[in-house]
Backbone as CSV, one residue per row, in Angstrom:
resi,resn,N_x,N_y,N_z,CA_x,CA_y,CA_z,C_x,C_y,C_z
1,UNK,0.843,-1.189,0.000,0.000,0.000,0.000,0.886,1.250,0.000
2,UNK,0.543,2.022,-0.732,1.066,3.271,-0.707,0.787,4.378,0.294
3,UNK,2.242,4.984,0.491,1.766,5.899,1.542,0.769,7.800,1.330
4,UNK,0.559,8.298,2.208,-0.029,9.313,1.614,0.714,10.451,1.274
5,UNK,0.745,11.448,-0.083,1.921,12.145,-0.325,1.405,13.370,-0.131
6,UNK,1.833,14.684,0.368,1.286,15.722,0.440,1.628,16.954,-0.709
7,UNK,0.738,17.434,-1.131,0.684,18.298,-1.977,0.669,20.080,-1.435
8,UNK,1.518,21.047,-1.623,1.297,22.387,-0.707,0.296,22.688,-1.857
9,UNK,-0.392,23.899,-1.148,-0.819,24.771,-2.345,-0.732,26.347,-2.663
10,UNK,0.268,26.615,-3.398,0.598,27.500,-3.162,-0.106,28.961,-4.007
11,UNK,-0.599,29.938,-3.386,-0.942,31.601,-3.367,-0.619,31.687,-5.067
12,UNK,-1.294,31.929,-5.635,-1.214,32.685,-6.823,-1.076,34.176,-7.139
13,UNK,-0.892,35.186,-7.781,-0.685,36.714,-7.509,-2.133,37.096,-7.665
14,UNK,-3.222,36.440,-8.372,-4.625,37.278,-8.368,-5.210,36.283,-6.481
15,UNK,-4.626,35.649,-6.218,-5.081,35.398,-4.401,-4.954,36.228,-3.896
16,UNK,-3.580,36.104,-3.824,-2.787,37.419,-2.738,-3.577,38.650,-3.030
17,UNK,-3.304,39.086,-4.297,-4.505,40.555,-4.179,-5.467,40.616,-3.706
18,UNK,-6.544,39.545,-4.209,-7.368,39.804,-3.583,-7.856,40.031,-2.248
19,UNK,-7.176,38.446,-1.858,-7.017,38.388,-0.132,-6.167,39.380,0.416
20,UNK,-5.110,40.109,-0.008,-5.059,41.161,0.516,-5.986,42.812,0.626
21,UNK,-6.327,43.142,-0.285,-6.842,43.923,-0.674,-8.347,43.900,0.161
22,UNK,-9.533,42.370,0.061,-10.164,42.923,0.821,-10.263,42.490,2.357
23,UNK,-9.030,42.087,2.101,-8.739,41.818,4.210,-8.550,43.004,4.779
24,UNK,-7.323,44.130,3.848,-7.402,45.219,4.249,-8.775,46.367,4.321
25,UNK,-9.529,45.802,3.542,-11.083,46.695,3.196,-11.969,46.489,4.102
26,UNK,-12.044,45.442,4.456,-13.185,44.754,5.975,-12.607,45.152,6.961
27,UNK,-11.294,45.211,7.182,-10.906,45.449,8.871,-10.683,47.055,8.660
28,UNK,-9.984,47.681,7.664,-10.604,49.366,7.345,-12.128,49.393,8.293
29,UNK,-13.087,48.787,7.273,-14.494,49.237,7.724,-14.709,48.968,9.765
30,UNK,-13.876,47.969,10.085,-14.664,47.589,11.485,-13.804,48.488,12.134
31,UNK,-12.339,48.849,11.361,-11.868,49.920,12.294,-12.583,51.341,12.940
32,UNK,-12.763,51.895,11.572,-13.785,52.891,11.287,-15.323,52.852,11.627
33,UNK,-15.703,51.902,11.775,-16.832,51.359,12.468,-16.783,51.492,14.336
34,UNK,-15.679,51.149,14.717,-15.352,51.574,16.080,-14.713,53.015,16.432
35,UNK,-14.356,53.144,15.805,-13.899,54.793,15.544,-14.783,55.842,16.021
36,UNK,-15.761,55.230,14.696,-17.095,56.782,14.772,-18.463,56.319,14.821
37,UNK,-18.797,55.310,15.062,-20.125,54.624,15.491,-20.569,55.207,16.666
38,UNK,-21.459,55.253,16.991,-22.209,55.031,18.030,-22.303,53.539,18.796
39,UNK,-21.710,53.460,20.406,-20.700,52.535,20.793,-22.507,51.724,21.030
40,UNK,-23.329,52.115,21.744,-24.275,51.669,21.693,-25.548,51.113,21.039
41,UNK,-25.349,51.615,19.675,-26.344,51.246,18.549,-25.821,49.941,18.270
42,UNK,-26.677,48.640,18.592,-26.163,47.348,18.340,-26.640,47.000,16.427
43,UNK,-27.261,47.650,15.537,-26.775,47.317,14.343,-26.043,48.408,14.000
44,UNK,-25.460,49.111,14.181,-24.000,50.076,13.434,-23.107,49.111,13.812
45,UNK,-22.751,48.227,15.576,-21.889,47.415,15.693,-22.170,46.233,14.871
46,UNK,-23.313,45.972,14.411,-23.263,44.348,13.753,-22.729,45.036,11.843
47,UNK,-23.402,45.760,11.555,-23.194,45.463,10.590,-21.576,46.594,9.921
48,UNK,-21.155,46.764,10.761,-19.925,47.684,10.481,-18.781,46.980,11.586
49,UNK,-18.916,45.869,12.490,-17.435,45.401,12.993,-17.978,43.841,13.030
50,UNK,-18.973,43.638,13.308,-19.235,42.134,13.163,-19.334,41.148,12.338
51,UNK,-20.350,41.836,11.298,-20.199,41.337,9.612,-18.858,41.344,8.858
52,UNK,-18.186,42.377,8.990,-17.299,42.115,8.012,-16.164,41.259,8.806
53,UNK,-15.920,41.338,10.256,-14.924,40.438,10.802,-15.449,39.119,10.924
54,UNK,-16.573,38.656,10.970,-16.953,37.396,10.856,-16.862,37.157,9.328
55,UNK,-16.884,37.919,8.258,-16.664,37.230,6.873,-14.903,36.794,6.631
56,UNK,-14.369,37.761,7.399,-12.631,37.445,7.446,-12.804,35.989,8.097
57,UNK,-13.552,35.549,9.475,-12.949,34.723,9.744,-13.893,33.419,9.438
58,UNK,-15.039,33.609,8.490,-15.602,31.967,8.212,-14.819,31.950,6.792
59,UNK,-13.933,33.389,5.859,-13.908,32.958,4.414,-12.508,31.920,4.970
60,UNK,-11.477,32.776,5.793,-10.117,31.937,6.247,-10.109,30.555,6.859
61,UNK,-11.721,29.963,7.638,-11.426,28.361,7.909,-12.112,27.662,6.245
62,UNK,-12.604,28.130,5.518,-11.717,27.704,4.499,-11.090,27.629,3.287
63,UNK,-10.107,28.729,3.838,-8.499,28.276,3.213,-8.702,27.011,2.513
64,UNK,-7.753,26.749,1.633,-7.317,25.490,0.935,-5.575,26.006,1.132
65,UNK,-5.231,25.256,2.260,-3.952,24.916,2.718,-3.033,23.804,1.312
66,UNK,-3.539,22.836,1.071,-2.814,21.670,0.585,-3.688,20.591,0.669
67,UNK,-3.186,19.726,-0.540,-3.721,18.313,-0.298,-2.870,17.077,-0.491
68,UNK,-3.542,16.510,0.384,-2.701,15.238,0.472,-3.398,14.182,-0.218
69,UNK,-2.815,13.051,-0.944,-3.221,12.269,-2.156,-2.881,10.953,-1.358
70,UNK,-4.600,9.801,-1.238,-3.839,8.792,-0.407,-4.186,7.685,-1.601
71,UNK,-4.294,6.387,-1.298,-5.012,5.515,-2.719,-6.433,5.966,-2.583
72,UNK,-6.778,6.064,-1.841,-8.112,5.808,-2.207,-8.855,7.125,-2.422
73,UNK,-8.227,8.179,-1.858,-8.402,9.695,-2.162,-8.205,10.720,-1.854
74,UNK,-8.709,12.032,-2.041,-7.667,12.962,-2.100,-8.662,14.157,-0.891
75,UNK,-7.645,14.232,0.314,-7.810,15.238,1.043,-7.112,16.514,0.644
76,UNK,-8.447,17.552,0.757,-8.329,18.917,0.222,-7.718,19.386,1.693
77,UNK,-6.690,20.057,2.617,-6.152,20.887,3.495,-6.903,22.235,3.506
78,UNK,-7.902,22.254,4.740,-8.285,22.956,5.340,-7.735,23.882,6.197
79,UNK,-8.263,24.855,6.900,-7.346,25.421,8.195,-7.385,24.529,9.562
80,UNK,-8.943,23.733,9.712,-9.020,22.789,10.428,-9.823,21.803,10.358
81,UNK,-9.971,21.783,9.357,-10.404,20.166,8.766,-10.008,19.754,7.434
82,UNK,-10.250,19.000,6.768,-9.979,17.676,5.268,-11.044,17.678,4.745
83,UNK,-11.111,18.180,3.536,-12.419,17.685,2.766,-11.811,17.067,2.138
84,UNK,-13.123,15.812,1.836,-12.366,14.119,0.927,-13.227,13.770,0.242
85,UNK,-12.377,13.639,-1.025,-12.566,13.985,-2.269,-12.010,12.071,-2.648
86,UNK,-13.588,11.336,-2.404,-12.938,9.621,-2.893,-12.496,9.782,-4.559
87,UNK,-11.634,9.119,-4.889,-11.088,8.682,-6.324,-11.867,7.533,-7.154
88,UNK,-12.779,7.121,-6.410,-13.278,6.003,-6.778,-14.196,6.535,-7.694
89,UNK,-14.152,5.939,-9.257,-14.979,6.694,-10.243,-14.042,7.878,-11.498
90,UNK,-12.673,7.831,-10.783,-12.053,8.982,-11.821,-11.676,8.488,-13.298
91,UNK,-12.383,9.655,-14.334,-12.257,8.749,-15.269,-11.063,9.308,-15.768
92,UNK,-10.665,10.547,-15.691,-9.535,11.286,-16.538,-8.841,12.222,-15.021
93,UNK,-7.626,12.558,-15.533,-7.153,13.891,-14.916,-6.082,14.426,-16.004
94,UNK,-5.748,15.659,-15.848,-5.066,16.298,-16.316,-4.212,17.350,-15.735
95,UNK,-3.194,18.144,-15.852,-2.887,19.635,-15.988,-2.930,20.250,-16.944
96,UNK,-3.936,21.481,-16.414,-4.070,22.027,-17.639,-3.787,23.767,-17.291
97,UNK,-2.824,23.886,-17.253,-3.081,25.745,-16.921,-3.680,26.849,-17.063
98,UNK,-4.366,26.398,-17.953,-5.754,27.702,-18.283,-7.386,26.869,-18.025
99,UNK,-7.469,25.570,-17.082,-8.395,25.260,-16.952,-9.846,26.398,-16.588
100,UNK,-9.305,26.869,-15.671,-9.912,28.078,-15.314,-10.237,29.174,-15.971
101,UNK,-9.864,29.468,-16.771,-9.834,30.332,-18.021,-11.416,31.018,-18.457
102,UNK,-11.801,31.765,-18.376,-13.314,32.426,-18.653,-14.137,31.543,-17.690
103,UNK,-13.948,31.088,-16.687,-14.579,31.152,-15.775,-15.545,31.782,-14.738
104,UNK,-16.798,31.702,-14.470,-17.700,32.889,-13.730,-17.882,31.797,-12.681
105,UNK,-17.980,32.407,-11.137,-18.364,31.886,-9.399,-19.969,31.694,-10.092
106,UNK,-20.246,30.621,-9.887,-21.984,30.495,-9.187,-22.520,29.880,-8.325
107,UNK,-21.662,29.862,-7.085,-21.877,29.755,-5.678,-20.631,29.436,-5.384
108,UNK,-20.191,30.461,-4.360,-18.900,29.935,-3.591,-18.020,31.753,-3.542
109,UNK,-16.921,31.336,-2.732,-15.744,32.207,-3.113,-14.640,32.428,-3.649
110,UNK,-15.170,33.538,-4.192,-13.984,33.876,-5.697,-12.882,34.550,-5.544
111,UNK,-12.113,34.430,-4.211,-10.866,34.705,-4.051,-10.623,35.141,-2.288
112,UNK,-11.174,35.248,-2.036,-10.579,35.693,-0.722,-10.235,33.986,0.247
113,UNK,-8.904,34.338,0.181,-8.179,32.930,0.950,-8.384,31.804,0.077
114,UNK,-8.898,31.615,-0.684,-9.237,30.409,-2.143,-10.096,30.927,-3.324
115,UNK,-9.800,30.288,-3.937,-11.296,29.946,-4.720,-11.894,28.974,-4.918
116,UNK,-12.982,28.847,-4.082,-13.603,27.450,-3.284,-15.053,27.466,-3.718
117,UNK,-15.639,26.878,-4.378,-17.098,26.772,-4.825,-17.233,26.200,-5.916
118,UNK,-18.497,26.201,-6.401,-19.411,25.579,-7.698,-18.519,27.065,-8.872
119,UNK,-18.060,26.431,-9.718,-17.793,27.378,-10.984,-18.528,27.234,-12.069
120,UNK,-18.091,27.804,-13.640,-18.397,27.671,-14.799,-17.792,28.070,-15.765
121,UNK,-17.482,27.400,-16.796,-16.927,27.867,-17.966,-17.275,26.857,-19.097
122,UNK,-16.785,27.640,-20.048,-16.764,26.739,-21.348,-16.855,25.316,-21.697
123,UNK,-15.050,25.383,-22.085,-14.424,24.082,-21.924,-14.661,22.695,-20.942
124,UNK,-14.987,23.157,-19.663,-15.460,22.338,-18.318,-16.545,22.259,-17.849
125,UNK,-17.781,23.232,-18.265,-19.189,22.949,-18.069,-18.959,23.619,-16.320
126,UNK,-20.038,22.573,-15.981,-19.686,23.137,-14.131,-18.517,22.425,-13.519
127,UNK,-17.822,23.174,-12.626,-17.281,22.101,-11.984,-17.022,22.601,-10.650
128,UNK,-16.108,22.124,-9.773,-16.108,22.335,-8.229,-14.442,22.857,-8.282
129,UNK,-14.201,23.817,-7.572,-12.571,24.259,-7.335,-12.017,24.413,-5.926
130,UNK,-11.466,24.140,-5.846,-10.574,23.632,-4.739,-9.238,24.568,-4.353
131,UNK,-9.172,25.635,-5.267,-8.133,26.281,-5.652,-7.713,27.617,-5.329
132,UNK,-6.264,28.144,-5.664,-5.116,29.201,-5.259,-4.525,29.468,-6.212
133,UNK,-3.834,28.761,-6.903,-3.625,29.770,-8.196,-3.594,29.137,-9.077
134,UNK,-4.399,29.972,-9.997,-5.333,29.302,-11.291,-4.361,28.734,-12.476
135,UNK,-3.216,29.300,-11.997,-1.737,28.684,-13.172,-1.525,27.596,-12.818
136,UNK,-2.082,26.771,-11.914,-1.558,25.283,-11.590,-2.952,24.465,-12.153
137,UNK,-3.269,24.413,-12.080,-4.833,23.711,-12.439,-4.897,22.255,-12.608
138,UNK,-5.146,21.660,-11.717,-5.060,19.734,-12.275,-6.769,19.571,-12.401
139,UNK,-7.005,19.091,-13.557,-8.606,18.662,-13.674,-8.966,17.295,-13.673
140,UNK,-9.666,16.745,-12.660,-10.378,15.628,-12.268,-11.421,15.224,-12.641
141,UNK,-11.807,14.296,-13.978,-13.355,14.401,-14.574,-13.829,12.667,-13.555
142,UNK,-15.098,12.687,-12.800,-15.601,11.435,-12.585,-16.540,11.038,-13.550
143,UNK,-17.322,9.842,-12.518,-18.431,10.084,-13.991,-19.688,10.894,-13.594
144,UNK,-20.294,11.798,-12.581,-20.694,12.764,-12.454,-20.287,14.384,-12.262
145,UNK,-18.926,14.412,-12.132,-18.508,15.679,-11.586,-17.181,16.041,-11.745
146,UNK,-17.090,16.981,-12.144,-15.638,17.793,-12.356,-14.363,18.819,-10.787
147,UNK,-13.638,18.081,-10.940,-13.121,18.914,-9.857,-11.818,19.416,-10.207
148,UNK,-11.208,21.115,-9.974,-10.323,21.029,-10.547,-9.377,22.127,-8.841
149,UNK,-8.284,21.357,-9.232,-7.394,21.413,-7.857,-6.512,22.355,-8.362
150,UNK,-4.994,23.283,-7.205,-3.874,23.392,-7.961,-2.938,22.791,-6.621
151,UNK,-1.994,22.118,-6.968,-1.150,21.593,-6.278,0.005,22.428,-6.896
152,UNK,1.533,22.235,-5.304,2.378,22.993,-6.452,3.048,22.765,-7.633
153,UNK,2.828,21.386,-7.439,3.433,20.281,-9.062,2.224,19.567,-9.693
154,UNK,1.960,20.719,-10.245,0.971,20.036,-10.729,0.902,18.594,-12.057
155,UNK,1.951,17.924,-12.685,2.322,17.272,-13.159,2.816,16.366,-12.156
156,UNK,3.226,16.354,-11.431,4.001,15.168,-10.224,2.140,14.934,-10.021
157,UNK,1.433,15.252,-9.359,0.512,15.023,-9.064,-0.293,14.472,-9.651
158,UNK,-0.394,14.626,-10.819,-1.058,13.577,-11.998,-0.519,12.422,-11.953
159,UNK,1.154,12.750,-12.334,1.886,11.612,-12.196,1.121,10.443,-11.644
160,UNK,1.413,10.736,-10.402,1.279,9.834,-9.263,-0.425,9.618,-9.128
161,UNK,-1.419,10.205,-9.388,-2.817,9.353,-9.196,-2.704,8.891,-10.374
162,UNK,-2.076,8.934,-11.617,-2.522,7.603,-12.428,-1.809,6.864,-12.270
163,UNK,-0.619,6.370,-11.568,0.108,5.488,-11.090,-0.606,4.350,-10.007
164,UNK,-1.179,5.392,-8.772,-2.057,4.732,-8.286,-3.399,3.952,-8.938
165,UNK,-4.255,4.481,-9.608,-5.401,4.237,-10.252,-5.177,3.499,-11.347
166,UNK,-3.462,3.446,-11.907,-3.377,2.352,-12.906,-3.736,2.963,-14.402
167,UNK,-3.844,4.271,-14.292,-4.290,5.112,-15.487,-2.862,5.468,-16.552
168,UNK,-3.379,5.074,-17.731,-2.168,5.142,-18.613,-2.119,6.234,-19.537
């Protein structure tokens, strides 16, 4: 049996912007929200330090840290948990670096700390992303559902699940 190999995942430059940009924009607002609010009006406090610091901290648990690739399947790295992603059923994978490519969010988040949700595009129809930067792109077709990951090798990573899965 094979052991489990871990995959990082590493920040792309449209992540980092974003996640920087509106990490700095939400905690701006709750700053400024405590600043010049009225300390007692409980919606100026909800919706000017609570809302936006609770969106910092449910978009960051989850992060897509890394995944680790075992035989039987592939844990997505959370901040504190594994989403598992069974292999059982994969009919194809690939790297493809512009998988993502004209892509539109239709449910999920489109950059802050990942890009984690239901997508859409062209080439891939719907599929599910798991992902940090869209230049790595490994695509996972089952026989219901598309998932597309970025690991930082994204070729080692193929490599090795069709090695496991016996895929030629």
């Amino acid at each position: 049996m094979l052991a489990a190999t871990s995959y990082p995942a590493p920040w792309g430059v449209s992540l980092k912007a974003i996640s920087g940009g509106i990490t700095l924009l939400l905690i701006g607002i709750a700053v400024i929200g405590l600043l010049t609010g009225p300390k007692s009006n409980w919606i100026w406090i909800l919706s000017m330090v609570v809302i936006p610091l609770g969106i910092l901290l449910i978009t960051a648990l989850f992060t897509v840290r890394g995944y680790v690739l075992t035989p039987d399947a592939l844990l997505v790295k959370r901040l504190v948990w594994n989403t598992e992603i069974p292999l059982q059923g994969l009919q194809t994978i690939e790297a493809d670096s512009n998988a993502m490519e004209g892509s539109f969010k239709t449910m999920g988040n489109g950059g802050l700390f990942s890009f984690s949700g239901s997508f859409r595009n062209k080439r891939l129809g719907a599929y599910r992303a798991l992902a940090t930067d869209m230049r790595r792109c490994v695509v996972l077709k089952f026989d219901q559902k598309v998932i597309v990951i970025t690991p930082d090798k994204p070729q080692a990573f193929v490599n090795q699940v069709k090695a496991i899965k016996g895929m030629t």
